[in-house]
C-alpha positions as CSV (number, residue, x, y, z in Angstrom):
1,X,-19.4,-29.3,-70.0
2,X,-15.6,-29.3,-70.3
3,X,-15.5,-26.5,-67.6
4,X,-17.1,-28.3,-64.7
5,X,-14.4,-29.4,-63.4
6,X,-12.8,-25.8,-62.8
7,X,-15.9,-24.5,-61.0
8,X,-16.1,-27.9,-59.0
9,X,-12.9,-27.6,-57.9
10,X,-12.8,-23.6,-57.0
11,X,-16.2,-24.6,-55.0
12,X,-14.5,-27.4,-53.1
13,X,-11.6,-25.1,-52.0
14,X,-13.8,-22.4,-51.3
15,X,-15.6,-24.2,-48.5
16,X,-12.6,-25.8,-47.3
17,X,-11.7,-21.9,-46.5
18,X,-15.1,-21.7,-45.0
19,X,-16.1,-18.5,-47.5
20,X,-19.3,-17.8,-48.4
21,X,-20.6,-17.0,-52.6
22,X,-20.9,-13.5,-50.9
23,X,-17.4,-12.9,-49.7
24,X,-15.9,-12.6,-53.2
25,X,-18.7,-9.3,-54.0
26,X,-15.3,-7.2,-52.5
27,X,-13.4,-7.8,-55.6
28,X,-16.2,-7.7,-58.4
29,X,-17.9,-10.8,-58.5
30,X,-21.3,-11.3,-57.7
31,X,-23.0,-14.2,-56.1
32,X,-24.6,-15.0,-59.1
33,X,-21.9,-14.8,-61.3
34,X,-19.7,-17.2,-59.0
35,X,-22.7,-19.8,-58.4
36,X,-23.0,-20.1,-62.1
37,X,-19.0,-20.7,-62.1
38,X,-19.2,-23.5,-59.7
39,X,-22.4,-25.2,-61.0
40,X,-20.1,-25.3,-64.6
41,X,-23.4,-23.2,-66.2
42,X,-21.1,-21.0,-67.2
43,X,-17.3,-19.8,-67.1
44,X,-15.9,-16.9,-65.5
45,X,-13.3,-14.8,-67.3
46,X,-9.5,-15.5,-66.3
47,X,-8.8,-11.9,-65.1
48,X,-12.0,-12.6,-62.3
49,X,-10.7,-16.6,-61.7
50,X,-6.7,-15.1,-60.6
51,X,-8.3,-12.3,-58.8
52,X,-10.7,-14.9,-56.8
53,X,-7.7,-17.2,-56.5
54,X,-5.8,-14.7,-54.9
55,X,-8.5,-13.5,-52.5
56,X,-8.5,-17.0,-50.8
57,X,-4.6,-17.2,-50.8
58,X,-4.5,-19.7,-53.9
59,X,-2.1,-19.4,-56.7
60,X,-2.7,-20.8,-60.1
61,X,-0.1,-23.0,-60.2
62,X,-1.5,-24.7,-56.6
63,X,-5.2,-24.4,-58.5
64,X,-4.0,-26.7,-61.4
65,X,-3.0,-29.1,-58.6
66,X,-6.0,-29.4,-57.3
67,X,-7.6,-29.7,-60.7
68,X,-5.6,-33.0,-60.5
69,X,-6.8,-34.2,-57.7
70,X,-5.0,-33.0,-55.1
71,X,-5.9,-30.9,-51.6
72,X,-4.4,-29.0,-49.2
73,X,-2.4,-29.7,-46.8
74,X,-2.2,-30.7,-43.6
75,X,-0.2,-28.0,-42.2
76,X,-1.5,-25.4,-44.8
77,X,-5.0,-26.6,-43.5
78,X,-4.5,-25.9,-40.0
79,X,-2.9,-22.5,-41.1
80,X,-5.9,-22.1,-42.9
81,X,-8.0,-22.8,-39.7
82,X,-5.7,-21.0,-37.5
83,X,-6.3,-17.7,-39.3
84,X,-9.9,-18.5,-38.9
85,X,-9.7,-18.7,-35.1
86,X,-7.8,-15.9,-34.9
87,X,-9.7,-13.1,-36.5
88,X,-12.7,-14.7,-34.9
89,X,-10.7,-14.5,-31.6
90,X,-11.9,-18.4,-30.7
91,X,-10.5,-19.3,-28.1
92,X,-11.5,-22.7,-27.6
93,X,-11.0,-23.2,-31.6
94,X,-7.1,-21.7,-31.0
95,X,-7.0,-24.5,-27.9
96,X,-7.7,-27.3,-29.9
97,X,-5.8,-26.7,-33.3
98,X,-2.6,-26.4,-30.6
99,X,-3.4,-29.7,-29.3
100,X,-4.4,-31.1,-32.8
101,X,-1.1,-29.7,-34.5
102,X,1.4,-31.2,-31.6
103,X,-0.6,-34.4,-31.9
104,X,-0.3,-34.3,-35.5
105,X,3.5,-33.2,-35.3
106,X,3.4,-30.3,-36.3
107,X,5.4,-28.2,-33.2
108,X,5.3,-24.8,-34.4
109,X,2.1,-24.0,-35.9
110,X,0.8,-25.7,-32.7
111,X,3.0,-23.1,-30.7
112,X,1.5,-20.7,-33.1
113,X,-1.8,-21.3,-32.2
114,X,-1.1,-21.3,-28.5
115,X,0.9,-18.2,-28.9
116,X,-2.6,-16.6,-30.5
117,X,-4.6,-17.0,-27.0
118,X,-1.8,-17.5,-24.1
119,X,1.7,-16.5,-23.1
120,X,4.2,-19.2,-24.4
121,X,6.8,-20.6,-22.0
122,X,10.4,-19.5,-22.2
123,X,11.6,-22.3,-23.4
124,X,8.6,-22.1,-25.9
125,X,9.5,-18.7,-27.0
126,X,13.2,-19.6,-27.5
127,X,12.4,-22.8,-29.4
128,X,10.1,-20.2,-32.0
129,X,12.8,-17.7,-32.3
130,X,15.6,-20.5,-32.7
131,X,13.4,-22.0,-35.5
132,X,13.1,-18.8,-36.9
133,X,16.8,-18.2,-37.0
134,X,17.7,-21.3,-38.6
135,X,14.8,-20.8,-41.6
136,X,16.8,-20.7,-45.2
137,X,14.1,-21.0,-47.2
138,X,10.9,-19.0,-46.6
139,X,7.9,-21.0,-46.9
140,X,4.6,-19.5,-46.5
141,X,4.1,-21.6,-42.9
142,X,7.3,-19.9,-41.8
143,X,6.4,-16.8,-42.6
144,X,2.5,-17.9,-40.4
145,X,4.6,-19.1,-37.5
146,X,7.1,-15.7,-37.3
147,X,3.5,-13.7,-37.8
148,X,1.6,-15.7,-35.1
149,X,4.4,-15.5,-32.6
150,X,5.9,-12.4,-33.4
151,X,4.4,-10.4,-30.1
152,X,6.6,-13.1,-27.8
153,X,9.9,-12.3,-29.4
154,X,12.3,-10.0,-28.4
155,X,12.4,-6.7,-30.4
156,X,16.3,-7.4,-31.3
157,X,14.7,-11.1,-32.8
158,X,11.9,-9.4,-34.8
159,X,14.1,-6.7,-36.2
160,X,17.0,-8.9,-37.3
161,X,14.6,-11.3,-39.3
162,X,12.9,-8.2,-40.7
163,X,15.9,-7.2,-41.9
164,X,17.2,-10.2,-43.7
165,X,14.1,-9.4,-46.2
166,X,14.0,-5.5,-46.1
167,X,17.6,-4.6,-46.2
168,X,18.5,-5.7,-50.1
169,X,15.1,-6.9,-51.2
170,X,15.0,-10.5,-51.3
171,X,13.5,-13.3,-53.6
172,X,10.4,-13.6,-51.7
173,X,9.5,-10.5,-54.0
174,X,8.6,-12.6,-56.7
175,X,6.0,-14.4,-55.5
176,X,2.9,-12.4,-55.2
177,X,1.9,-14.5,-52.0
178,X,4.7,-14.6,-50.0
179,X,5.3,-11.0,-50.5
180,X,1.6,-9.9,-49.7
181,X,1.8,-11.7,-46.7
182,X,5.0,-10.3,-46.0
183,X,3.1,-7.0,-45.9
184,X,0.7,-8.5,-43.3
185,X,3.9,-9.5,-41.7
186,X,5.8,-5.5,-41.6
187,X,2.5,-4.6,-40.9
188,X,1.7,-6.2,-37.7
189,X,5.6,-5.3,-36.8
190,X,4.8,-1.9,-36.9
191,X,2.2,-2.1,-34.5
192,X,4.4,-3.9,-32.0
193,X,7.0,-1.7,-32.4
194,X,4.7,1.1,-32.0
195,X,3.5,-0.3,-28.6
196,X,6.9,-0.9,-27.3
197,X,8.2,2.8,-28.2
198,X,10.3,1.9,-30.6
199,X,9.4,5.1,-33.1
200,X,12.6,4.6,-35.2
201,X,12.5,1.1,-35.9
202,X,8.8,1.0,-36.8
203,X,9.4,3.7,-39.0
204,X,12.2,1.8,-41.3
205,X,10.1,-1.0,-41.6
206,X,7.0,1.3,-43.0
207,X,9.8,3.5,-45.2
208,X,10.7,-0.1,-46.7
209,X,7.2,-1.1,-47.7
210,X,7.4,2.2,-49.7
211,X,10.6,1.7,-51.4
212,X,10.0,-1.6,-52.7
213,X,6.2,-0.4,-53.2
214,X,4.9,-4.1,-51.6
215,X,1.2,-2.7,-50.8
216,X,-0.3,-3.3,-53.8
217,X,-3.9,-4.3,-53.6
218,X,-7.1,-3.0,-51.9
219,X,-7.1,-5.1,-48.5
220,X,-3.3,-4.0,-48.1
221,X,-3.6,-0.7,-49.0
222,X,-5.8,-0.1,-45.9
223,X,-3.9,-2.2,-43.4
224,X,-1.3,-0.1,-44.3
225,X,-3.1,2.6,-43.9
226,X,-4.8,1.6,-40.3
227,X,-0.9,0.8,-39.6
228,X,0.8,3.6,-40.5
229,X,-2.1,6.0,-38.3
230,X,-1.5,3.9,-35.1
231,X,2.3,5.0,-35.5
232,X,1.1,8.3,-36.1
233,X,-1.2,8.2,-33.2
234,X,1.6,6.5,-31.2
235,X,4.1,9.6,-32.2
236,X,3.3,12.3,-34.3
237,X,-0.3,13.6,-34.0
238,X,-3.0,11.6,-32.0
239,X,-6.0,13.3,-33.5
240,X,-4.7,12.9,-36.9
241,X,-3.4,9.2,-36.3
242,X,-7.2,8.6,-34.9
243,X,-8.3,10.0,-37.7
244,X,-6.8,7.9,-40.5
245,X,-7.6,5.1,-38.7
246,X,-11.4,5.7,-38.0
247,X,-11.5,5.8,-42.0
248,X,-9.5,2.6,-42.7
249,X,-11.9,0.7,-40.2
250,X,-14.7,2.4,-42.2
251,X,-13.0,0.9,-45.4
252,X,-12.6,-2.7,-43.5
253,X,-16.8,-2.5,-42.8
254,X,-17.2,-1.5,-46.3
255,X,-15.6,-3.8,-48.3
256,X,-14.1,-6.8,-45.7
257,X,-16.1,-9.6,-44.6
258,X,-17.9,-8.8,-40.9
259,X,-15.5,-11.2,-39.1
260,X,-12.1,-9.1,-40.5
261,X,-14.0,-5.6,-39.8
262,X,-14.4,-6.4,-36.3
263,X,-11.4,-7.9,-35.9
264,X,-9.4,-4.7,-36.2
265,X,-12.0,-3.2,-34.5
266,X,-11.2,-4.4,-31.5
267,X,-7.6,-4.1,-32.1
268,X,-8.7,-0.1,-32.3
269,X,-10.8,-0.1,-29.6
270,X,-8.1,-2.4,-26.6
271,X,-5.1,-0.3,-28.4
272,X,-6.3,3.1,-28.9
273,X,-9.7,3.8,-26.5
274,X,-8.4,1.6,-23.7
275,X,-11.9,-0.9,-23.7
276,X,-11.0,-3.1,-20.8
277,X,-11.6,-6.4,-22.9
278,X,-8.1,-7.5,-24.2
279,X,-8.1,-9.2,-27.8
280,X,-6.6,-12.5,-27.8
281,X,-4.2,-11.7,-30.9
282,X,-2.6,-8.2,-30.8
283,X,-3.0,-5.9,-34.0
């Protein structure tokens, strides 16, 4: 069938993310409907193919590359596998991507990775925040590396690069990657800022999602939402802040995979109920 290939090809990326035919049920497509899909039985309609694209991080202009033949990359591969290890909180998975990305020469995603499940050096911590200084162009990797590291920088360091997006706007905007993740990114500044105190500066950043209206789908919707109750919690209103959180969570084992539902669970439970068993990636 002259559609095989596309199903083939959307399988084959699939597993390299390690998702299951069930993970996609979240965003409206069934099992069945994506089995069919792969096996080129039949063809899914193109509103369901961007919106499954999109779920595992994949644009359609990447998609068409690997129609061609092509793959992911190396460093977008260990990102990939990073992420993995990191919701999972596997730590002897975090260990060996860090020795497998500075092997491979790849200095700061392996920094990222050691970042996720030990304290980095100083001279490790100002080798991050001087790469992230001298970063022109924001790839998605840069953006991993300043997520992955961001708890070892100095609050000055996080703010300032914050700001060179959130001040103006900024071309990032236009890519509906990069500024999801970006989200991820403000998101998981909040919550550090929150920890640290800083009530004013975690509050600009979550005023600035809402003037440029960045959270825009489902899954950021309700990180925003668990965010934006832990600075409540943090400042305002505990028993309100606990509140809106408890129902995001409830969202996250609704309609997340397991593995992302207890991931902020345990975020919830070391940050807010003081369980004596410290995650190995903060918020």
């Amino acid at each position: 069938m002259p559609y095989k290939k596309y199903g083939e090809t959307f399988r084959r990326i699939r597993e390299q993310k390690r998702l299951a035919l069930s993970s996609f049920v979240s965003i409206g497509i069934s099992k069945g409907t994506l089995s069919k899909f792969e096996r080129g039985e039949s063809m899914m309609s193109f509103d369901k193919v961007v919106f499954a694209l999109q779920y595992m991080g994949i644009t359609l202009e990447e998609f068409e590359h690997f129609l061609n033949g092509y793959s992911l990359s190396e460093s977008a591969q260990l990102l990939e596998e990073l992420k993995r290890a990191t919701i999972t909180q596997d730590k002897e998975m975090l260990f060996e991507l860090s020795e497998a990305a500075e092997r491979e020469g790849f200095h700061f995603i392996a920094l990222s990775a050691k970042c996720s499940y030990t304290s980095l050096s100083p001279n490790e911590i100002d080798d991050i925040t001087d790469y992230l200084y001298e970063v022109t162009v924001w790839s998605y990797k840069a953006l991993c590396i300043f997520y992955y590291t961001m708890h070892a920088l100095a609050t000055r360091d996080i703010l300032h690069i914050l700001d060179f997006f959130l001040a103006k706007g900024h071309e990032l905007f236009n890519s509906e990657k990069h500024r999801n993740y970006l989200v991820q990114v403000c998101c998981r500044a909040i919550c550090i800022l929150s920890c640290r105190k800083q009530k004013e500066s975690a509050e600009y950043i979550l005023q600035r999602l809402d003037t440029y209206k960045l959270v825009n789908s489902m899954f950021l919707r309700n990180l925003h939402s668990i965010t934006e109750g832990f600075w409540i919690y943090c400042f305002e209103d505990k028993l309100k802040g606990d509140t809106q959180m408890l129902k995001a969570l409830d969202v996250f084992y609704a309609v997340s995979t397991p593995e992302i539902a207890k991931y902020y669970q345990c975020q919830y439970d070391y940050y807010v109920k003081d369980v004596p068993h410290q995650p190995l990636h903060c918020w």
